[in-house]
C-alpha positions in Angstrom: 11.5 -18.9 -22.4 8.7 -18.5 -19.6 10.0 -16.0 -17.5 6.9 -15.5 -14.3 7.5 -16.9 -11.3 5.2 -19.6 -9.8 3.6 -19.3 -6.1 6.8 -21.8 -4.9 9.5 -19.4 -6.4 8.9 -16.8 -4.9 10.0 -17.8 -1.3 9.0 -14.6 0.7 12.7 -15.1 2.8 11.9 -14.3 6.4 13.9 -11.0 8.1 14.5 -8.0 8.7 17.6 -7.2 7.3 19.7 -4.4 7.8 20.9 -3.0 4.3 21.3 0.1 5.0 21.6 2.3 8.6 18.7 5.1 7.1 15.5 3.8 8.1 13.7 5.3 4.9 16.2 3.3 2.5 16.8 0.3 4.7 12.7 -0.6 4.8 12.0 0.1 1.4 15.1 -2.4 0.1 13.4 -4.4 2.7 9.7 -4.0 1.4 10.7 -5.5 -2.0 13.2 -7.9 -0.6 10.4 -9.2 1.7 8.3 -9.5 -1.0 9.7 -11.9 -3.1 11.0 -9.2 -5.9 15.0 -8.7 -4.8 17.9 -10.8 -4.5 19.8 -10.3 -1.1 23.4 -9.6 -3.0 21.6 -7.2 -5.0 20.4 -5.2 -2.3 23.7 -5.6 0.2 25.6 -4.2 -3.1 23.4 -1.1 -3.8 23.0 -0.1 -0.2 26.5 0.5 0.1 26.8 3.5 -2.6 23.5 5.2 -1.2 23.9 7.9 0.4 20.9 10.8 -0.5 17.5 10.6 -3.0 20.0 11.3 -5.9 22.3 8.3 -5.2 19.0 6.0 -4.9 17.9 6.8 -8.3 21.0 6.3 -10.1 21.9 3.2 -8.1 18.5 1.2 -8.4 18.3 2.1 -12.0 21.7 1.1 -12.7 20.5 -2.3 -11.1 17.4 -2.4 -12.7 19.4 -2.1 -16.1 22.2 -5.1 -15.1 19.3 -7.4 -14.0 17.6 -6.7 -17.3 20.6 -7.6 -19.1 20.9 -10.7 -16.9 17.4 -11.4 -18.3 16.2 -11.4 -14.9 13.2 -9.5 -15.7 11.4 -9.7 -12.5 14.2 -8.3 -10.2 14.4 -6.0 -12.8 10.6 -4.6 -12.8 10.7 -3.9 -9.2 14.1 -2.3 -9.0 13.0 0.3 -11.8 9.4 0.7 -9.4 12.0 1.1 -6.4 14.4 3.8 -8.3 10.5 4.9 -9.2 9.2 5.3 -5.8 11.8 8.6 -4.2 11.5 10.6 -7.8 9.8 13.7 -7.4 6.7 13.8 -9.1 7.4 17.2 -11.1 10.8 15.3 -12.5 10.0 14.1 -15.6 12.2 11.2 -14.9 9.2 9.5 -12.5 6.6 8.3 -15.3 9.8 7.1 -17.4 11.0 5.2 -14.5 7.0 4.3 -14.5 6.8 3.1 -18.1 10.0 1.5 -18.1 7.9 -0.8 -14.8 5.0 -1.4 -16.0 6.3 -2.7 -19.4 8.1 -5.4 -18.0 6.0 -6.4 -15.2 3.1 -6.2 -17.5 3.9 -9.0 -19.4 4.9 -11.1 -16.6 1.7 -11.4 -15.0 -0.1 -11.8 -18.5 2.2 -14.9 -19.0 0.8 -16.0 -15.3 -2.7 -15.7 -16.2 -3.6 -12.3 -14.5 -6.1 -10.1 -16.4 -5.0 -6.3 -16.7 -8.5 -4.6 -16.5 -10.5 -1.3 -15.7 -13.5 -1.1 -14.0 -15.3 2.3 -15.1 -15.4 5.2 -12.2 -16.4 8.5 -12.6 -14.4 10.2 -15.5 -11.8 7.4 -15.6 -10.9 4.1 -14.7 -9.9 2.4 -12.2 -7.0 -0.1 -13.3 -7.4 -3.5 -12.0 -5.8 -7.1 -11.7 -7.6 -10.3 -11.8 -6.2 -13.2 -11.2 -8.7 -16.9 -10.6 -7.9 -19.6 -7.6 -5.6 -22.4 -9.3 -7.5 -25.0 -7.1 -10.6 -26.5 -8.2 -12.3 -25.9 -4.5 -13.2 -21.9 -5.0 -13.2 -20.3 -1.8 -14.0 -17.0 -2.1 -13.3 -13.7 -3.4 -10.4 -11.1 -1.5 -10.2 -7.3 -3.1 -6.8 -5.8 -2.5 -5.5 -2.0 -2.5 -3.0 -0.3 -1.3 -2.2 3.2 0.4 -0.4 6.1 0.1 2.4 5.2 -2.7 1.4 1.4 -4.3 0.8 0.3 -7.3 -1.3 -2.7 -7.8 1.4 -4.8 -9.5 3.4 -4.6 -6.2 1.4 -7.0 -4.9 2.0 -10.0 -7.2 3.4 -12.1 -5.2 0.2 -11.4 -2.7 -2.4 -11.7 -4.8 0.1 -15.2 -6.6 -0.3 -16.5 -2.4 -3.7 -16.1 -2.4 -4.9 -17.5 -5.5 -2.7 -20.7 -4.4 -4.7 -21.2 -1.2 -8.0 -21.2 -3.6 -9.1 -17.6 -4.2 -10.3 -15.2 -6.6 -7.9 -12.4 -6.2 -8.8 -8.7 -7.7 -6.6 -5.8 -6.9 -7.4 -2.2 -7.9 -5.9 1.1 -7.8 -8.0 3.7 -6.2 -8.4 7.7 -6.6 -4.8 9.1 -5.7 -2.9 6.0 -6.7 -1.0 4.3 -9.8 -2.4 5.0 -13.3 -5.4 5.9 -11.7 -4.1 9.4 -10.8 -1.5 9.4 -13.5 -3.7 8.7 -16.9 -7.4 8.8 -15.4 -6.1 12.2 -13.4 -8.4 10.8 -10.2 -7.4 12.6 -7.2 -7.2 10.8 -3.4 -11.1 10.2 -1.8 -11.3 9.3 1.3 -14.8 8.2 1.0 -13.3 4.6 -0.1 -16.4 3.0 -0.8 -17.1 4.5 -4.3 -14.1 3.3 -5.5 -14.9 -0.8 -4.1 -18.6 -0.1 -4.7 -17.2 0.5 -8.4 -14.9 -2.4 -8.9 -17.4 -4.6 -7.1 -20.3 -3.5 -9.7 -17.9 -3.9 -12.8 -16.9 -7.5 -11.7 -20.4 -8.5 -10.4 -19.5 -9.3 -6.8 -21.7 -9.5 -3.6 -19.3 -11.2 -0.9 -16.0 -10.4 -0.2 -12.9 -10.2 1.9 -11.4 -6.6 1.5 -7.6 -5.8 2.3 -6.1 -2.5 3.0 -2.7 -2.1 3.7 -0.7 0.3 4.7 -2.8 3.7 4.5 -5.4 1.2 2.9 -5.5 0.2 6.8 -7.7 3.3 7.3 -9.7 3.4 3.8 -10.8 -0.3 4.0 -13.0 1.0 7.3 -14.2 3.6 5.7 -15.5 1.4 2.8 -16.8 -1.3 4.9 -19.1 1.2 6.9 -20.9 2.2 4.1 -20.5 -1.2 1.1 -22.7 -3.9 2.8 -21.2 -6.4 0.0 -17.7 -6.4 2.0 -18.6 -9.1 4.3 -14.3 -9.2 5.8 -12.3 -6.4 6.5 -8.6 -6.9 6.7 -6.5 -4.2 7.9 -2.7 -4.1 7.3 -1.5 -1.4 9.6 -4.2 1.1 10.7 -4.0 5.2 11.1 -7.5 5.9 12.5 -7.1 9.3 12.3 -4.6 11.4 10.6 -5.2 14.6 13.3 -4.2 12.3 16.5 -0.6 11.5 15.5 1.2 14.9 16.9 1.3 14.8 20.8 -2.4 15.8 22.3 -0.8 19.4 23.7 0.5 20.3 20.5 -2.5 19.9 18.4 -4.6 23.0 19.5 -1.0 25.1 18.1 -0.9 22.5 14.7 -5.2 23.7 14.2 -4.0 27.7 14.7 -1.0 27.1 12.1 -3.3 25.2 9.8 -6.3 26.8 9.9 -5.1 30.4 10.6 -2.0 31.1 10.0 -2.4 29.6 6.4 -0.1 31.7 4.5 2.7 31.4 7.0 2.5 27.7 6.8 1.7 27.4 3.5 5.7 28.9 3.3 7.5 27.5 5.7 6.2 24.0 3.9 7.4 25.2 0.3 10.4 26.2 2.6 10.8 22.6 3.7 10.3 21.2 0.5 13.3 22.8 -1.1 16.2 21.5 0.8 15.2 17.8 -0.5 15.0 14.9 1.8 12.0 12.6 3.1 10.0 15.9 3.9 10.2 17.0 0.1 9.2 13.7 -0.8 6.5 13.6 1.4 4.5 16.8 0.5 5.3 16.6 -3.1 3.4 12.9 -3.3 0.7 14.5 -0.9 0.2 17.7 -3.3 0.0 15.0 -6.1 -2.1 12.4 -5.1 -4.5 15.3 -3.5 -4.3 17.4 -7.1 -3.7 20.4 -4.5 -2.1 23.4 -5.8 -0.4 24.4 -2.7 1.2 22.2 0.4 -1.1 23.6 2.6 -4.2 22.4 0.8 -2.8 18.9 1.0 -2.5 18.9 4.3 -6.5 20.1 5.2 -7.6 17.2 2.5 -5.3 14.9 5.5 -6.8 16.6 8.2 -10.2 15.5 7.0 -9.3 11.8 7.4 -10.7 11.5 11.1 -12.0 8.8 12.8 -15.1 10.7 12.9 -15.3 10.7 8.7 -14.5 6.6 9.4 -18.0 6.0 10.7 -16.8 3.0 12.7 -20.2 2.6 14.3 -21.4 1.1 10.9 -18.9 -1.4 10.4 -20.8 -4.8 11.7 -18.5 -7.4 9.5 -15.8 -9.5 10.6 -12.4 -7.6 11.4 -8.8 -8.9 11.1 -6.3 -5.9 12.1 -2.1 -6.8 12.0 -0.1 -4.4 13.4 3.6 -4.6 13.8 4.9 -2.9 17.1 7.8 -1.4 15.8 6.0 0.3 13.3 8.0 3.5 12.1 5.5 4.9 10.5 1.7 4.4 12.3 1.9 4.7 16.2 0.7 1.7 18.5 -1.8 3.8 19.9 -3.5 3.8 16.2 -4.2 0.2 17.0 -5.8 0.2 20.1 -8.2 3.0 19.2 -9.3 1.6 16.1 -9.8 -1.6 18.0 -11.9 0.1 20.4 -13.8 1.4 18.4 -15.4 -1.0 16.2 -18.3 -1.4 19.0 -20.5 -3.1 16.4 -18.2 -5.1 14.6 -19.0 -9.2 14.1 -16.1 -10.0 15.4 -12.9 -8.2 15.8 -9.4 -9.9 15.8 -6.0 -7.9 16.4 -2.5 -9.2 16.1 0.3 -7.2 17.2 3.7 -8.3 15.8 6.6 -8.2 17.8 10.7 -8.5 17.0 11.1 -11.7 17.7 8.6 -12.7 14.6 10.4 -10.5 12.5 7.0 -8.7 11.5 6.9 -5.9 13.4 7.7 -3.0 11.0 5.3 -1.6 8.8 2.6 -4.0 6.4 4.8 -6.8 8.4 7.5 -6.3 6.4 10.0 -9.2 7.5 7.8 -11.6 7.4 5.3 -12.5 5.0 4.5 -15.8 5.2 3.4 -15.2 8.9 1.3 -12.0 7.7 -0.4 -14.0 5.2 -1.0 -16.8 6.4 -2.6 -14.7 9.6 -5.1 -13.7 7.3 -5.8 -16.8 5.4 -6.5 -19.2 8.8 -8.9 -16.1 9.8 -10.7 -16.2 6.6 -10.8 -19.9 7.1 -12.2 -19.6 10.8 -14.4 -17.0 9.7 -16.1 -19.4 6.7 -16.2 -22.7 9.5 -18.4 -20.3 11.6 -20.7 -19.3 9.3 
């Protein structure tokens, strides 16, 4: 039986629903709902017996386990990636939930004629998907990657929407992310353009639109100010810089703690860490994707990711930024200044998402079909232009 979806099935359903009253469950059962991966009785079940990080595992897996059963292996991939995604990374229980992802999606997106590659970097690899337009009328070439916590298979259904409108799609996993930290052992670099520069060499490409979303948002830039062969930047949410999101009167007492008071921070962050919750989560990925041995190194590798270290001067493509004005995680004011400051930029375009459209949370999660097909008409403007 061929199991993989086609561009139609998916369906991206358009909302932003509320599963669950917690804001860190409700958008991620909305990220893969939004997404094309979920079905909306599967999610309005689960939410209901969620309660802390412990319940989500056993819950999603259990899920992931019945759809399996049910033969409904693509619901089933990305609730094992969603049980995946609040496991610690010191439980041993996170590259089995992995595993148990990747070899179900794996052959799903062989069966849909996406490639499973690596592009050479450094010591490692950089684990790639390639996937060729289905029309006969080639448009162009668009390089994907994520942010903080994707994978590159979470954006099937993307890269499935784009090769529909008559792209070659590539997505990659950078230093910090996927199997390139956990079986090349890469650590995070913010200096995003070796990592495209790489995949660019090992694919032979000279003109392309590049993507970044979520955290991507802020690497993209980076990589366009210093890889002339990105002709188009698209930017899915944008930090700017990750030493501007405390309160301006508070930073000069955040530097001290940081920079002097090292051990005492160091502490009360390992402190933190141990009663559980979203901030455990968050400082465990950080001291993972960083390959820091303490929290507080983690957080002076962030620190380091400035708009300074962006070198927005350089950047003289074409700019598409989306932002979604309810954002939870990246402030408004991340947009403005990052708009601002592409002084030599082509052109820039911004879109700011509002509630009504139902893609104003983070990546536009809600609404995909209005996210992407923001992008594509720009890339399409773009091309009559030129």
């Amino acid at each position: 039986m061929n199991m993989h979806k086609t561009q139609e099935q998916f369906g991206f359903p358009v909302g932003y629903l509320n599963f669950h009253k917690e804001q860190i469950f409700n958008f991620q059962l909305n990220r893969w709902y939004s997404l094309g991966y979920a079905r909306y009785e599967d999610f309005t079940d689960v939410a209901t017996r969620i309660q802390d990080f412990d319940d989500w595992k056993a819950e999603l897996i259990k899920l992931a386990q019945r759809a399996e059963q049910e033969n409904r292996l693509l619901n089933a991939a990305y609730y094992y990636r969603a049980a995946e995604f609040y496991i610690s990374p010191d439980n041993p229980d996170k590259i089995k939930t992995y595993e148990k992802f990747k070899s179900l999606i794996h052959p799903l997106l062989a069966d849909d004629g996406i490639e499973i590659l690596n592009a050479p970097y450094e010591s490692g690899y950089l684990p790639c998907l390639k996937m060729n337009a289905v029309r006969n009328a080639r448009k162009g070439t668009i390089v994907i990657h994520g942010g903080f916590d994707s994978f590159k298979e979470e954006f099937y259904s993307i890269m499935k929407y784009f090769s529909g409108s008559g792209y070659d799609v590539i997505i990659f996993e950078g230093p910090g992310q996927g199997d390139a930290r956990k079986t090349y052992n890469l650590v995070l670099d913010y200096k995003w353009e070796k990592p495209v520069s790489a995949v660019l060499d090992h694919f032979g490409l000279k003109d392309v639109t590049l993507l970044g979303i979520s955290l991507g948002g802020y690497l993209c830039f980076r990589a366009a100010a210093f890889e002339p062969r990105i002709k188009k930047v698209i930017a899915s949410s944008v930090a700017y810089d990750y030493t501007d999101f405390p309160p301006k009167l508070l930073q000069p007492i955040i530097r001290l703690f940081y920079n002097r008071l090292t051990n005492y921070t160091n502490n009360a962050t390992l402190r933190a860490m141990k009663k559980g919750g979203l901030k455990s989560w968050y400082f465990s990925n950080l001291i993972y994707m960083t390959g820091s041995e303490r929290p507080i190194d983690a957080i002076r590798y962030l620190t380091r990711m400035t708009a300074e270290a962006l070198h927005c001067d350089r950047i003289t493509q074409d700019v598409l930024i989306l932002t979604g004005r309810d954002d939870h995680l990246i402030p408004l004011k991340m947009h403005k200044k990052q708009v601002g400051a592409l002084v030599n930029a082509k052109s820039v375009t911004e879109r700011v998402f509002c509630k009504d459209s139902h893609a104003s949370n983070h990546c536009q999660i809600g609404n995909m079909p209005l996210n992407l097909q923001a992008m594509t008409e720009w890339i399409d403007k773009i091309d009559e232009v030129e």
